[in-house]
C-alpha positions in Angstrom: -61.8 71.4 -69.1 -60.8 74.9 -69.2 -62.7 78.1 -68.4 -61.9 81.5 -68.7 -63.6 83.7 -66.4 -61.4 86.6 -67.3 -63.4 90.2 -67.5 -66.1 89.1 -64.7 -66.9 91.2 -61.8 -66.4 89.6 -57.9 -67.8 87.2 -57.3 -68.9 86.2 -60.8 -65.4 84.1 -61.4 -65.4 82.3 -58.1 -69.1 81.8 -58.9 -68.3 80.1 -61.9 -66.2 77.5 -61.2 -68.1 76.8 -57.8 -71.1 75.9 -60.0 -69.2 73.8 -62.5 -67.7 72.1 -59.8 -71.1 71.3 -57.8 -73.1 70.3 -60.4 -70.4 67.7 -61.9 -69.4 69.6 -65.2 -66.1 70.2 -64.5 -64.9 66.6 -64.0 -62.1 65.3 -61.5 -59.7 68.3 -63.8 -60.2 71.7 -64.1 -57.9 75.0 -65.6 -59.4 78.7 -64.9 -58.3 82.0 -66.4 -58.9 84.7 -64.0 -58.1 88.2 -63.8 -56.8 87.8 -60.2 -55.4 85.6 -57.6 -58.5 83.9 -55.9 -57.8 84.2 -52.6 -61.3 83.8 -51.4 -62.0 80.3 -53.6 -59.2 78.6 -52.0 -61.6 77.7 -49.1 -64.4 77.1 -50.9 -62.4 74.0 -53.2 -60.8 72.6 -50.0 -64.8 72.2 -48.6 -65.9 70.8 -51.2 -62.3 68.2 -51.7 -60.2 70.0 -54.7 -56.7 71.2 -54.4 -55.3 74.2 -56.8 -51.8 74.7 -58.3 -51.5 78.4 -59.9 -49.8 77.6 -63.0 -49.0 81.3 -64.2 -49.4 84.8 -63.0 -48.0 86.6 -66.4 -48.1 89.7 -67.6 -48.4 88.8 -71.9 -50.6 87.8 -74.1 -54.7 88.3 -74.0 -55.2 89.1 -70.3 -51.9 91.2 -69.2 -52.6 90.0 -65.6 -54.1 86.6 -65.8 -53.8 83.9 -63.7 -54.2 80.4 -64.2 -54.9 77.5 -61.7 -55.6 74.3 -62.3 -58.0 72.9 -60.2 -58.0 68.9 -59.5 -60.6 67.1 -57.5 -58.7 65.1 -54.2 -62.2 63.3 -53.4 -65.4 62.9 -54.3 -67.7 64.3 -51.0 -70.8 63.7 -49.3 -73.7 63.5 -52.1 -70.8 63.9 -55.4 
């Protein structure tokens, strides 16, 4: 699954994918678009059993400073 959550004010991206990832939508795999490195989601997806790999940090193409993680669950938690 992919999202792009590019353009969306703090804490709308982190939002996002938090609620994707609580409510089972975004499966054991998961690739975000931001605007900006994440710093304060990096928590938040080691709580809840996901790791992150930042794939890019470029400055081409739609978003000149997107970044893109992907976003993989580790292990399923208490009530997942």
């Amino acid at each position: 699954m992919h999202i792009d959550v590019c353009g969306l004010e703090p804490p709308q991206p982190a939002v996002t994918i938090l609620g994707l990832i609580d409510n089972g939508e975004a499966g054991a795999n998961l690739t975000a678009h931001l605007d900006r490195e994440p710093i304060s989601l990096y928590p938040e997806l080691e709580q809840r059993g996901w790791d992150y790999e930042m794939l890019s940090s470029c400055g081409h193409g739609a978003h000149d400073d997107e970044v893109k993680l992907r976003l993989v669950r580790l292990r399923l938690t208490r009530g997942a």
